[in-house]
C-alpha positions in Angstrom: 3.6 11.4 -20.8 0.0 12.9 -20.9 -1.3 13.5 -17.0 -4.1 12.0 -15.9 -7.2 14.6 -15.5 -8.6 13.8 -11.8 -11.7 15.0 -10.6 -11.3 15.7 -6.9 -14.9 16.2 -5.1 -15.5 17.8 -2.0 -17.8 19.5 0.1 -20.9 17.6 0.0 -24.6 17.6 1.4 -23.1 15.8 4.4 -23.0 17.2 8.1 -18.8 16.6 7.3 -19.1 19.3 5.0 -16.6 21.0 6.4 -13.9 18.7 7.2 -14.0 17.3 3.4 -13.2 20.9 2.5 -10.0 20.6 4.7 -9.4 17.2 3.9 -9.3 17.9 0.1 -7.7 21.4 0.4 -4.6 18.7 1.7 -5.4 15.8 -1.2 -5.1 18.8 -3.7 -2.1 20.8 -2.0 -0.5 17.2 -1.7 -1.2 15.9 -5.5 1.9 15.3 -7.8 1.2 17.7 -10.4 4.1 16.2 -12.7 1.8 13.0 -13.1 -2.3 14.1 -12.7 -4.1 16.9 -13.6 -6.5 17.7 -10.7 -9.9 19.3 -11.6 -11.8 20.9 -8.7 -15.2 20.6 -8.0 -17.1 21.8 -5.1 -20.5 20.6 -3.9 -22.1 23.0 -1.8 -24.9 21.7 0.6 -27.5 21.5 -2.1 -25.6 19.0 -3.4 -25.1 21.5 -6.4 -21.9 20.6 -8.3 -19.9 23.4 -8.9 -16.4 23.7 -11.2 -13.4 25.5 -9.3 -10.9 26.7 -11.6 -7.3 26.8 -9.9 -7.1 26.7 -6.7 -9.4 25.9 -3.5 -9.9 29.1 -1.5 -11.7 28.7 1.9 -13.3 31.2 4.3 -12.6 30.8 8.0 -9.7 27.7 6.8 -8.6 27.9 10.9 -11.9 26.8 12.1 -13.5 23.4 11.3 -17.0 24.6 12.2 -17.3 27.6 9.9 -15.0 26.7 6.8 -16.5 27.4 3.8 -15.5 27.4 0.1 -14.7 30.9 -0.8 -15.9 30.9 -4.1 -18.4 28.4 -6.7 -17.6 28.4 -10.2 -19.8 27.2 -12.8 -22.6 25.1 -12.0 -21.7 22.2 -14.0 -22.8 18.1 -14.6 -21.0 14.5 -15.5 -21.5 13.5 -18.9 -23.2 9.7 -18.7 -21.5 8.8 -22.0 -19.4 6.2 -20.9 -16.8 6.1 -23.6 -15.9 10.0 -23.3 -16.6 11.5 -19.9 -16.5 15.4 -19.7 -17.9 17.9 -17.5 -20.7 19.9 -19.1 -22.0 23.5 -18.0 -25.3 24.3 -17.4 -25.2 27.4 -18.2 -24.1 27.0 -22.3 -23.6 22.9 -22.3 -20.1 23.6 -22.9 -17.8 20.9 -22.7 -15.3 21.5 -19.4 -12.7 18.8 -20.0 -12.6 14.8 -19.6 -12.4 13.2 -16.4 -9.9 10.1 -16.0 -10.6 9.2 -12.6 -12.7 10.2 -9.8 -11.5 11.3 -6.6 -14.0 11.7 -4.0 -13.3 13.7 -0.5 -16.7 13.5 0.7 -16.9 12.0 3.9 -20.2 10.8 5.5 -23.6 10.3 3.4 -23.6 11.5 -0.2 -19.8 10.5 -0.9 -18.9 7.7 1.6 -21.8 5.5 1.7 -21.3 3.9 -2.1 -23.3 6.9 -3.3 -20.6 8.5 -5.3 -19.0 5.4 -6.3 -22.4 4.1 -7.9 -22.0 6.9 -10.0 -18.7 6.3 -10.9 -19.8 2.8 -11.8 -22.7 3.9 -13.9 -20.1 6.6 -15.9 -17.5 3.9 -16.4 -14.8 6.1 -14.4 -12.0 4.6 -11.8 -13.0 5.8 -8.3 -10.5 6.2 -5.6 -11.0 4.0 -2.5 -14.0 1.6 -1.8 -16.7 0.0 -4.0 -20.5 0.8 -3.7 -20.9 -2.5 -1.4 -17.7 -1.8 0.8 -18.9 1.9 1.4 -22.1 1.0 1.8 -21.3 -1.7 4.4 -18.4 0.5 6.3 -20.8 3.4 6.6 -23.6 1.7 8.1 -22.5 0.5 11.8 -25.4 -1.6 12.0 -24.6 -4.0 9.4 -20.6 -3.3 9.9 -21.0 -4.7 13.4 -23.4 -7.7 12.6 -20.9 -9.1 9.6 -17.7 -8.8 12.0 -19.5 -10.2 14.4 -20.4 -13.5 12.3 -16.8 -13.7 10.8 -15.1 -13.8 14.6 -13.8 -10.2 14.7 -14.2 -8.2 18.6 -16.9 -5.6 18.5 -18.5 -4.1 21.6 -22.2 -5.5 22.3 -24.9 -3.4 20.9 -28.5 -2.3 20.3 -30.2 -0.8 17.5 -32.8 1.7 17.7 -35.1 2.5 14.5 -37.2 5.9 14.3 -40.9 5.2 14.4 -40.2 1.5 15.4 -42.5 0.2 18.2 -39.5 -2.6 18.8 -37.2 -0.4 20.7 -35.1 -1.6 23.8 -36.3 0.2 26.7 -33.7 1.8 28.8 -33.7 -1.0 31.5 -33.4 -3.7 29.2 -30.5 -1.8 27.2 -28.5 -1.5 30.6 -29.2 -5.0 31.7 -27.2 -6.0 28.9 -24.6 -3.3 28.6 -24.1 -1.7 31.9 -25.9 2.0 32.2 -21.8 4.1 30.4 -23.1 4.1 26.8 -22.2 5.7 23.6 -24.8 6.5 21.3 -24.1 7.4 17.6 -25.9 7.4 14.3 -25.4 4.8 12.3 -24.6 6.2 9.6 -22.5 9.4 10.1 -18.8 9.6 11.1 -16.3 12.3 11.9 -18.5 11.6 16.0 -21.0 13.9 14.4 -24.0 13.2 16.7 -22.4 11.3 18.8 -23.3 11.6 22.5 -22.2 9.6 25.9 -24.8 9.2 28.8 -24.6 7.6 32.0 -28.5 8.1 32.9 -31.9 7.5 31.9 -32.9 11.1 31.1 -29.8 11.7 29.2 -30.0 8.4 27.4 -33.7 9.4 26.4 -32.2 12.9 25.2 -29.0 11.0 22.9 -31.9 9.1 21.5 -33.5 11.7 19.9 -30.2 13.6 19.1 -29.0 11.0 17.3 -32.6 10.5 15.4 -32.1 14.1 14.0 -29.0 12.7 12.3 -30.0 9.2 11.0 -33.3 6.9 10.7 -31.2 4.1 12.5 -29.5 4.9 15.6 -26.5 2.6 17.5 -26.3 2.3 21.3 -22.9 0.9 22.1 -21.6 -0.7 25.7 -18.5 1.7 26.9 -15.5 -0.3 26.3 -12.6 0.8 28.3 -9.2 0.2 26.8 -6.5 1.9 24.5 -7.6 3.6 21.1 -5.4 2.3 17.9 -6.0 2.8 14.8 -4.3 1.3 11.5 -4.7 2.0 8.2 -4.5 0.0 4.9 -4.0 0.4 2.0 -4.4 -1.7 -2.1 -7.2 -3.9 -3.3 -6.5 -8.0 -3.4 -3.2 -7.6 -1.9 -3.9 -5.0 0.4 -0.9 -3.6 3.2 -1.6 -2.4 6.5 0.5 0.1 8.4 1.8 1.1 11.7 -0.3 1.0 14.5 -0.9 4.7 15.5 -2.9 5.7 18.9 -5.1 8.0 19.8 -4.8 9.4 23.2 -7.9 12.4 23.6 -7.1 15.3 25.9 -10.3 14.6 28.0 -13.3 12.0 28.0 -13.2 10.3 24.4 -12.2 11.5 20.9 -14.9 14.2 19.9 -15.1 15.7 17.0 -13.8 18.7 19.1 -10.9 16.7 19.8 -10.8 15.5 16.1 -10.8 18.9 14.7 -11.1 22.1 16.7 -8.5 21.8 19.2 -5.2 20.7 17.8 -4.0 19.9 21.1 -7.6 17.9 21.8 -5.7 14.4 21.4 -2.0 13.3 21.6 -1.2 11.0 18.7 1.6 8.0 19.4 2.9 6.9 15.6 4.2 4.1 16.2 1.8 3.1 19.3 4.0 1.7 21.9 3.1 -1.6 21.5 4.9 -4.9 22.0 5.9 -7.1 18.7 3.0 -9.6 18.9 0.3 -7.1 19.6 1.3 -5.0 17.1 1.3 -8.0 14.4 -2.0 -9.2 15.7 -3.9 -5.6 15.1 -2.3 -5.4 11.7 -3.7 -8.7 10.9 -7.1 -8.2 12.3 -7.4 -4.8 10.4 -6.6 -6.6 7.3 -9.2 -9.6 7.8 -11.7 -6.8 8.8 -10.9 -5.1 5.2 -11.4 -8.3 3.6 -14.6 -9.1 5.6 -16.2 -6.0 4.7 -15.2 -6.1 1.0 -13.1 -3.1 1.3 -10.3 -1.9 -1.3 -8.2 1.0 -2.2 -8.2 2.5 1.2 -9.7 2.5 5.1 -8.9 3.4 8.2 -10.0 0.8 10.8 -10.4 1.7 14.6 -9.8 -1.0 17.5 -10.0 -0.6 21.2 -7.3 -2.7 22.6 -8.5 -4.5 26.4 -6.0 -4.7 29.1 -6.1 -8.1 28.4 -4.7 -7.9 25.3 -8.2 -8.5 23.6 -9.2 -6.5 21.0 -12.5 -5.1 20.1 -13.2 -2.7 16.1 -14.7 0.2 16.8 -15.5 1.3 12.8 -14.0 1.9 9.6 -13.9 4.7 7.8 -13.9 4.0 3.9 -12.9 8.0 3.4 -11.1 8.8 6.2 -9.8 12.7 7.0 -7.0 13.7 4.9 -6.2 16.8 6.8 -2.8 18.1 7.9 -3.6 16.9 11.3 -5.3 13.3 10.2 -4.1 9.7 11.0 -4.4 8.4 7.8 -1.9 10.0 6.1 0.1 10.2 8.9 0.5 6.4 10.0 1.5 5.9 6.4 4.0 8.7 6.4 5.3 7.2 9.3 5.4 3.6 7.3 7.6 5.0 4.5 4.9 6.2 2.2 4.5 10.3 2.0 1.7 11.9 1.0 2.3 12.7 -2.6 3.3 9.2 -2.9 0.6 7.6 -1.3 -2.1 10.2 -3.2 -0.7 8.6 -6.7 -0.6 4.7 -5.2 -4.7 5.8 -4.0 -5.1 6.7 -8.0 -3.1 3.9 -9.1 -5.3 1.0 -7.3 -8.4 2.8 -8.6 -7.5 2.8 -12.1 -6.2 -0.8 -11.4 -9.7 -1.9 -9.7 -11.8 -0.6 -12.4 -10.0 -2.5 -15.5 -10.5 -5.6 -13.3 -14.1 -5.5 -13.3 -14.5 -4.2 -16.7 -11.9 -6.9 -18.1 -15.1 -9.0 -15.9 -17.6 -7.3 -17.7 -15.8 -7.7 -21.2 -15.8 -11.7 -20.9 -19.1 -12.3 -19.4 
């Protein structure tokens, strides 16, 4: 049977550079190479696409703040023609190969956000994971939080600041509402890349402005206090979810430190010790919340669980890490799915997904 050629992107003009470089050195270590073809191509932080023949090689692989790819191949671009999609060099227009499917490992903006996947869309090609609208709408916490929110789903209470906006909370009114322990984030980054925590004025001032070097749109979150879970799902209409898994940081809350850097940072529970009905009522909010959001293929969704039992999403991550060390992977490993198996079933509801809508297209 002829293998399926998958393009597998990573890098990225993202501030998670880096961590897609170790998420996808995993995806491609990981990939059943009896069944797919995997084609390798590197965007550096020009957002430059690049062709990697063989394997990945990174510079500085034991540190998550100065990996690198070790080498760019030819600078290359995706064919638009819909009905045979190669790679073409700039350099002599030679053809590369076809693509079957896309497989994006770009995590944050320029690969997670829909971005990728409208491309896909526009080339005709099955992407792996989300749709433009669920990536768009998992990326942005803003509108993540204001859609839970209005279908009944926890989320911690919230303001929204806008750079250049003469609207903006002050700080009083901000604490009035959601106590003066705050997280600030981004709203539109992950991997807690500009996130900070402040407990006072000038500091909140200061997380502000930090956050605005990030993102146009910036979250300011109450603290909520209470257990970190995370479940993962998995499949389009008839989606699964897995184990619960918990998080349980070293120190403070899970940094990207924590995430990445320090491999004893956080402890991680798989299965969270959790009693029967808890742990079927966070596997069914985490499906409800994929549906809500329009969500398919895959996502990672993060709860804080209340010591009242009560439980409050923190975010999704349409693209969540794929490292040696990440809880995706791992919560499904740990539901009876391994890697290589779960990389082909990723494939396999992306290739199903795309002659849905196309079967859609067909008969309109």
């Amino acid at each position: 049977m002829k293998k399926l050629r998958v393009a597998i992107l990573f890098g990225g003009r993202s501030t998670e550079h880096q961590i897609s470089l170790l998420s996808a050195k995993n995806v491609i270590e990981s990939i059943d190479k009896d069944k797919f073809e995997p084609l390798l191509i590197g965007i550096d932080k020009k957002g430059v696409w690049h062709f990697n023949e063989g394997s990945l090689t990174l510079l500085n692989a034991n540190n998550p703040k100065l990996v690198e790819m070790g080498k760019m191949g030819k600078e290359i671009t995706l064919s638009h023609n819909t009905d045979d999609h190669r790679l073409m060099s700039f350099e002599s227009s030679d053809a590369l190969g076809k693509i079957d499917v896309i497989y994006p490992v770009l995590h944050g903006t320029y690969g997670e956000d829909g971005s990728i996947q409208g491309l896909a869309k526009l080339a005709n090609l099955p992407c792996v994971g989300c749709g433009i609208l669920g990536s768009a709408i998992g990326m942005d916490k803003d509108i993540m939080k204001k859609i839970l929110r209005d279908g009944g789903i926890g989320i911690a209470d919230f303001f929204t600041f806008r750079k250049g906006s003469s609207k903006n909370p002050d700080y009083k009114t901000v604490v009035e509402k959601l106590g003066n322990e705050l997280f600030i984030k981004p709203a539109n980054l992950g991997s807690s890349v500009g996130v900070s925590f402040v407990d006072n004025e000038k500091d909140f001032y200061k997380a502000i402005e930090f956050g605005f070097s990030y993102d146009r749109k910036v979250i300011v979150e109450e603290k909520i206090t209470g257990r970190e879970i995370e479940v993962a799902v998995l499949g389009n209409d008839e989606a699964i979810a897995s184990v619960p898994g918990e998080i349980i940081p070293k120190s403070g809350w899970y940094s990207f430190e924590n995430k990445y850097v320090d491999e004893e940072g956080a402890a991680l529970a798989i299965p969270a010790l959790l009693d029967e009905k808890i742990t079927s009522e966070v596997k069914r909010q985490a499906l409800e919340t994929y549906h809500l959001l329009e969500l398919s293929g895959m996502t990672r969704v993060d709860f804080f669980l209340k010591s009242d039992g009560s439980m409050i999403v923190n975010e999704v991550n349409t693209l969540p890490g794929f490292t040696s060390i990440s809880m995706y992977p791992k919560l499904w490993e740990h539901s009876g799915i391994p890697q290589k198996e779960l990389i082909t079933k990723l494939i396999e509801f992306a290739i199903e997904r795309h002659e849905q809508e196309n079967e859609l297209f067909h008969n309109a």
